[in-house]
MIDOSE-1310 file (N, C-alpha, C; in nm, 2 decimals, decimal comma, always signed):
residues 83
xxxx	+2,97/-20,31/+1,92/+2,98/-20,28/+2,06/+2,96/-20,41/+2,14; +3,02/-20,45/+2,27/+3,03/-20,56/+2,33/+2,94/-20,50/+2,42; +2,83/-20,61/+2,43/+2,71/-20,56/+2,55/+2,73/-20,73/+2,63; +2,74/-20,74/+2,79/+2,74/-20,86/+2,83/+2,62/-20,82/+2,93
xxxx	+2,56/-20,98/+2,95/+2,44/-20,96/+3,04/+2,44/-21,13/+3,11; +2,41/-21,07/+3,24/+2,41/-21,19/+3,33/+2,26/-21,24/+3,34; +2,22/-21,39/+3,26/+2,10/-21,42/+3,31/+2,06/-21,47/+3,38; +1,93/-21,46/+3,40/+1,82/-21,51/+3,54/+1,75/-21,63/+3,48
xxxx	+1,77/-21,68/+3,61/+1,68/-21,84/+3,63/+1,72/-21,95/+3,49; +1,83/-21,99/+3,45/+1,88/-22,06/+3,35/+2,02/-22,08/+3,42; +2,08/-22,18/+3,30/+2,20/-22,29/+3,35/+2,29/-22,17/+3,28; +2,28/-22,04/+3,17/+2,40/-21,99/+3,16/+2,45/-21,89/+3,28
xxxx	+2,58/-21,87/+3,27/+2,59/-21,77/+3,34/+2,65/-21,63/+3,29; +2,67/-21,62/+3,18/+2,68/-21,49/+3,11/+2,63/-21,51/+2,91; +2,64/-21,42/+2,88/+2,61/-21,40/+2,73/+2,66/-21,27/+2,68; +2,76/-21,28/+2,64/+2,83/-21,20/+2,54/+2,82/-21,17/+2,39
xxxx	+2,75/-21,03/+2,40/+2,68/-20,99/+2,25/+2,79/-20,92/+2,18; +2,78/-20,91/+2,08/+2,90/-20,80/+1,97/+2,73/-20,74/+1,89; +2,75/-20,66/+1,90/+2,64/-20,57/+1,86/+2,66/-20,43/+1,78; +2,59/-20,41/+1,61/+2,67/-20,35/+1,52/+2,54/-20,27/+1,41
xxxx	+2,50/-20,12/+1,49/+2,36/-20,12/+1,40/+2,28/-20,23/+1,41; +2,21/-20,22/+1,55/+2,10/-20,32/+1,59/+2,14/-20,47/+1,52; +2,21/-20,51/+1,46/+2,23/-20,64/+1,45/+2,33/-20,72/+1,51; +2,34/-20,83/+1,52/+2,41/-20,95/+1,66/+2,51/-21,04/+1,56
xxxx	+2,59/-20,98/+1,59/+2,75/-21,07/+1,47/+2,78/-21,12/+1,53; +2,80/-21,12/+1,67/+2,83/-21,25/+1,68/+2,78/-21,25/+1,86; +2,76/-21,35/+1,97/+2,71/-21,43/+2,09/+2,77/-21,53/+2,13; +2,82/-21,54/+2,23/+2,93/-21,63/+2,31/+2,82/-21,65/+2,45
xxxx	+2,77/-21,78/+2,48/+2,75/-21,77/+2,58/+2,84/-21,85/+2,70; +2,83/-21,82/+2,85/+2,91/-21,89/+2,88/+2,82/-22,01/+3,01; +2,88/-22,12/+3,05/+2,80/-22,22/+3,06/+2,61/-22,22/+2,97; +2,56/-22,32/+3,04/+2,42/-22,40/+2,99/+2,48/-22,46/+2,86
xxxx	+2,38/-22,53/+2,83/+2,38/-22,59/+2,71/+2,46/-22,61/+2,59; +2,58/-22,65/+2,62/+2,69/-22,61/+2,49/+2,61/-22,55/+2,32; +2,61/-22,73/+2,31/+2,53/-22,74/+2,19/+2,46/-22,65/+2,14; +2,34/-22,68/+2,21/+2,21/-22,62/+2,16/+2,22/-22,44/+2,17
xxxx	+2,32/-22,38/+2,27/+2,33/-22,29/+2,25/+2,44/-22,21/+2,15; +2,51/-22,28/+2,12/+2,61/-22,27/+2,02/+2,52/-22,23/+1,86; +2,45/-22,33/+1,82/+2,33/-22,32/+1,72/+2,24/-22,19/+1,72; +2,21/-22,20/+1,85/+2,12/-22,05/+1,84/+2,22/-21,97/+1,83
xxxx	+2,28/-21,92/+1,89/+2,41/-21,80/+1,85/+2,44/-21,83/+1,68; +2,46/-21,97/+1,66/+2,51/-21,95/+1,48/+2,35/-21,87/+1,41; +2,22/-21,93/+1,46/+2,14/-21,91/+1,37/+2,07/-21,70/+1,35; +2,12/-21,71/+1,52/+2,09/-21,53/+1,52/+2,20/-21,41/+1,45
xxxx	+2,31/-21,48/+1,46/+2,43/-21,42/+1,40/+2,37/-21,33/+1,24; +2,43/-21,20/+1,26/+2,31/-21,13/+1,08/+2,20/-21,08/+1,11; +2,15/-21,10/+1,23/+2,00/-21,04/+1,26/+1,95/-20,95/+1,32; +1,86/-20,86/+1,33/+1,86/-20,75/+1,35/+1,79/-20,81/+1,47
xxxx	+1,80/-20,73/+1,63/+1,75/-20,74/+1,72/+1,64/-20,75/+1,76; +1,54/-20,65/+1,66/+1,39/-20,71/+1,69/+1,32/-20,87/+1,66; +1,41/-20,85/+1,52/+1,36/-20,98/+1,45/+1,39/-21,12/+1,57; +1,50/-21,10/+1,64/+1,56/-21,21/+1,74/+1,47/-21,22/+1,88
xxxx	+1,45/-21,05/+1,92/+1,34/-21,06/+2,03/+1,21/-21,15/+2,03; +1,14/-21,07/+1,90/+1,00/-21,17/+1,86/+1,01/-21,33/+1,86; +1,13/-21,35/+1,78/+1,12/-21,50/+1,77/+1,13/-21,53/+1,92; +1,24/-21,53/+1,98/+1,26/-21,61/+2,11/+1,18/-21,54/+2,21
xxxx	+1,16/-21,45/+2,28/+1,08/-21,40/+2,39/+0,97/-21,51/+2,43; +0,97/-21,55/+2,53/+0,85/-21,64/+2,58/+0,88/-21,77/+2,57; +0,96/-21,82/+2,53/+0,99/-21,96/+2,54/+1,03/-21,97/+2,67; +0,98/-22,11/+2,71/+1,00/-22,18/+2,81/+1,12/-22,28/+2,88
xxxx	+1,17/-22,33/+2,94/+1,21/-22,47/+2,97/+1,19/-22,56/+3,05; +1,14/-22,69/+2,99/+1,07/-22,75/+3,15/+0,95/-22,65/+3,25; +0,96/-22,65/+3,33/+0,93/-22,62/+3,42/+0,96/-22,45/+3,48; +1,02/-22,46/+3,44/+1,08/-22,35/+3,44/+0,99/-22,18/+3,35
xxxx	+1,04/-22,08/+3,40/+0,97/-21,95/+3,38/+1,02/-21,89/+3,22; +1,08/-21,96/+3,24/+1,23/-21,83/+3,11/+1,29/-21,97/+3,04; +1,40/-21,89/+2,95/+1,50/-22,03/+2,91/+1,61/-21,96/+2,84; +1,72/-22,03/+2,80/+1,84/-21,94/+2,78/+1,81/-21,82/+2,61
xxxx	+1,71/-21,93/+2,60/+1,67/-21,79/+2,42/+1,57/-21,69/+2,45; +1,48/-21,74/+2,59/+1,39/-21,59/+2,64/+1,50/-21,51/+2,70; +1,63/-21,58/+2,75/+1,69/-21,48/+2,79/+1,80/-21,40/+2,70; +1,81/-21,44/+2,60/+1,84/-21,41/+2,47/+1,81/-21,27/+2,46
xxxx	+1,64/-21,29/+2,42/+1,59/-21,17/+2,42/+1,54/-21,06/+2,51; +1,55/-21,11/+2,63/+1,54/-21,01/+2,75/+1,67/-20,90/+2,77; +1,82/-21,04/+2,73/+1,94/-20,92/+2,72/+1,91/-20,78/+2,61; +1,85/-20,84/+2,51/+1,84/-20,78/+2,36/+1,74/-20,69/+2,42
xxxx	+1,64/-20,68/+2,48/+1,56/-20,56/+2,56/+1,61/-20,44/+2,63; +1,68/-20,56/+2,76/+1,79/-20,47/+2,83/+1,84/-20,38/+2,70; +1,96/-20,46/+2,62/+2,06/-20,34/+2,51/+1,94/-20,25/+2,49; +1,85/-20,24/+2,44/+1,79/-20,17/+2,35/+1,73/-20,02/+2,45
xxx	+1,68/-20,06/+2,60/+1,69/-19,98/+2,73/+1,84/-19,90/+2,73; +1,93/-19,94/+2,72/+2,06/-19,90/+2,77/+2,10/-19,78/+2,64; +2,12/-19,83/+2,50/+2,14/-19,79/+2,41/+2,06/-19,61/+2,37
């Protein structure tokens, strides 16, 4: 199932989940951070949702409240509300 979610307070501006029996095959996000978010998407890719919430939820950036892998997990909350 394709779930897309617009995040708050970060450089992306969408995130595009493929979502299959609670697990994340695959994540596209679109702007922030090429790289580094390209890697998180390889490394969550196989994983079951909660396991991805726990890890990432609460990370920071800078200064900042959130970051694109809390918001990772906030989409992964949202799905899990909607679902």
């Amino acid at each position: 199932m394709e779930y897309r979610y617009t995040p708050k307070g970060v450089c992306s501006k969408e995130m595009i989940f493929d979502i299959e029996d609670n697990i994340v095959k695959d994540l596209k996000v679109i702007g922030g951070c090429n790289g580094n978010l390209k890697g998180i998407s390889s490394l969550i890719k196989g994983m079951d949702i909660d396991t991805i919430i726990n890890k990432l939820k609460g990370i920071k950036c800078n200064f900042k409240d959130t970051s694109c892998p809390d918001q990772i997990a906030m989409a992964l909350i949202n799905y899990k509300k909607e679902v």
